[in-house]
C-alpha positions as CSV (number, residue, x, y, z in Angstrom):
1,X,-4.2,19.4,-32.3
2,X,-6.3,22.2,-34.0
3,X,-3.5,22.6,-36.9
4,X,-4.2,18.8,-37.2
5,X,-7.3,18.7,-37.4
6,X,-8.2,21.6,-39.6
7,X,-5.4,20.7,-42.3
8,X,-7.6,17.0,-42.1
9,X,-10.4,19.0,-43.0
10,X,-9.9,21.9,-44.8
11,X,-6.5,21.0,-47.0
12,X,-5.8,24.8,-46.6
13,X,-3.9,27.2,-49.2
14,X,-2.4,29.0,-46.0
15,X,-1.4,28.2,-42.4
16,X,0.1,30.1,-39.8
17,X,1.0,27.9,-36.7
18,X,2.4,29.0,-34.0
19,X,4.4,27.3,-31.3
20,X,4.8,29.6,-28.0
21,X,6.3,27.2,-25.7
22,X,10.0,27.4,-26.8
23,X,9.4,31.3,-26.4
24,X,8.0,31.5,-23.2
25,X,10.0,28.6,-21.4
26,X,13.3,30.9,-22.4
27,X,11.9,33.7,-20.8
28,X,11.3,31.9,-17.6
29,X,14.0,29.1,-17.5
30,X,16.8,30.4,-20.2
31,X,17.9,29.6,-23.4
32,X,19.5,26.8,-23.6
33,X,18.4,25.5,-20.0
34,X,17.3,21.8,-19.9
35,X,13.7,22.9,-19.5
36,X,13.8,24.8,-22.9
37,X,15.8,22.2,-24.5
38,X,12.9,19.6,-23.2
39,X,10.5,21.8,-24.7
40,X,12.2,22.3,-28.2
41,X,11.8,18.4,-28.3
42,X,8.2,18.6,-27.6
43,X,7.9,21.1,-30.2
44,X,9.5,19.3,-32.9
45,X,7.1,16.4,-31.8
46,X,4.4,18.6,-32.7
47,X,5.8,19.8,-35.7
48,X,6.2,16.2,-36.4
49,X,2.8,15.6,-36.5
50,X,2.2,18.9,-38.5
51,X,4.4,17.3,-41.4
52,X,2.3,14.0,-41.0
53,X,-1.1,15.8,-41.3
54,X,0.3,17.0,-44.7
55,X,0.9,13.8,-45.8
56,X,-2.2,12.2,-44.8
57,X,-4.0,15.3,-46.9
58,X,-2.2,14.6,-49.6
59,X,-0.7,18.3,-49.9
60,X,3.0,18.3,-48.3
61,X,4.5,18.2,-51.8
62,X,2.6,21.6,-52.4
63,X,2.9,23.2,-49.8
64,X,6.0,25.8,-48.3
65,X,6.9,25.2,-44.4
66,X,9.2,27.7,-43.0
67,X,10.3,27.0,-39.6
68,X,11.4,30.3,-37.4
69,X,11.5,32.1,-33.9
70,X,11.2,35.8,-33.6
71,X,13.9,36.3,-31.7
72,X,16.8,34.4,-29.9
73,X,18.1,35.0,-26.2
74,X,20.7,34.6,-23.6
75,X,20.0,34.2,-19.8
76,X,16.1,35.0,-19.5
77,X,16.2,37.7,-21.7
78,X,16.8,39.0,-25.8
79,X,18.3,42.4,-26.6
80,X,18.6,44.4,-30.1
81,X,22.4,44.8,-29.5
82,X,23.3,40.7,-28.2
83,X,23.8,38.4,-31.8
84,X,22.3,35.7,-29.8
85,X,19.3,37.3,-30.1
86,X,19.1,38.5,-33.2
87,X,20.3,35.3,-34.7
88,X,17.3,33.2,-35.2
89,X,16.7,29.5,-36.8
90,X,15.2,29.9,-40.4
91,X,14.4,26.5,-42.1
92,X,12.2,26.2,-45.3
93,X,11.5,23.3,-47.2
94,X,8.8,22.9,-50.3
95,X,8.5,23.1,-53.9
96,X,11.5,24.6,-55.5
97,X,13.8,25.0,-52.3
98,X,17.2,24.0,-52.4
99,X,17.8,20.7,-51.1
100,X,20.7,20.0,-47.9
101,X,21.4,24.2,-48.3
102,X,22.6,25.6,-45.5
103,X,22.0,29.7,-45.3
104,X,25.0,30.3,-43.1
105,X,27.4,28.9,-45.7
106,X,26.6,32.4,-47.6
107,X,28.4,34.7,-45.7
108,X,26.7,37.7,-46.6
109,X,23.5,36.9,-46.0
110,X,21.8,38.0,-42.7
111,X,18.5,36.6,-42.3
112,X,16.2,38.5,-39.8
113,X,12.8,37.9,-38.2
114,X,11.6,40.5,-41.0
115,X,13.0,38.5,-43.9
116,X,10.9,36.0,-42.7
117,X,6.9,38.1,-43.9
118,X,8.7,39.2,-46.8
119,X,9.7,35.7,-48.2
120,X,5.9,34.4,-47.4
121,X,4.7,37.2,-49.6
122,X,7.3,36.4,-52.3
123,X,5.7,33.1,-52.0
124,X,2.1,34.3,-52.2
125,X,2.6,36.6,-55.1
126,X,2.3,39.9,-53.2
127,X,4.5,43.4,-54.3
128,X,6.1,44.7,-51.5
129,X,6.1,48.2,-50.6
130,X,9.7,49.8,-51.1
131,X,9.8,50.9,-47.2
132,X,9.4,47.2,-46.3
133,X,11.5,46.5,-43.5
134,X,12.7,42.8,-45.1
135,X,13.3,41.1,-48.3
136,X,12.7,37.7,-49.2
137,X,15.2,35.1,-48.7
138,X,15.1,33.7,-52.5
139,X,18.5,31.9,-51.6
140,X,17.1,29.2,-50.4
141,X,15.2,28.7,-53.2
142,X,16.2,26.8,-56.6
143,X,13.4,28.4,-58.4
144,X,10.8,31.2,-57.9
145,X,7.1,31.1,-56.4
């Protein structure tokens, strides 16, 4: 609701929003458990109405939206060594992204949580320092920032 309303107000250059409930309803009930499943549907509700706001404020076709999780799971719980957990979802759309792309079809590529600040300050114009643990993920994109 506060997303909504400030991106109403405000038009901003830059939002972060995030959506805990996915998160925190793995942790209690599992991933993949009807409860988190039920939740992920309420969230992409939400982000429904976070696309809609855009449109109303006359700013969607400027602006990046880069969907993600920081982590994955299985059971109740995410480790470093388990894929499931370090495999994440990691959809962009915006100016200059590719359109129907999918990521996994490049079978080198390994996007990770930390790919995910470094693409955002590709986007933004910002050098990254060489210890940087990420790189942006410019193959989603058709063209540059």
């Amino acid at each position: 609701n506060e997303a909504v309303k400030t991106i109403a107000a405000y038009k901003p250059a830059l939002t972060f929003i995030h959506f805990p409930d996915v998160d925190t309803v793995g942790h209690a009930k599992g991933w993949g458990s009807h409860e988190q499943l039920a939740t992920i549907e309420q969230t992409d509700t939400q982000l429904a109405r976070v696309f809609q706001a855009l449109d109303q404020a006359g700013i969607r076709a400027s602006t990046f939206i880069l969907v993600t999780a920081d982590h994955g799971g299985a059971g109740i719980t995410h480790g470093a060594d388990d894929p499931r957990s370090r495999h994440i979802p990691w959809i962009v759309t915006g100016p200059g992204v590719k359109k129907n792309f999918d990521l996994t079809q490049i079978a080198a590529l390994e996007v990770r949580t930390e790919d995910t600040c470094a693409t955002a300050c590709w986007l933004l114009g910002l050098a990254l320092p060489a210890n940087f643990d990420g790189k942006p993920v410019r193959q989603a994109f058709a063209t540059g920032p």
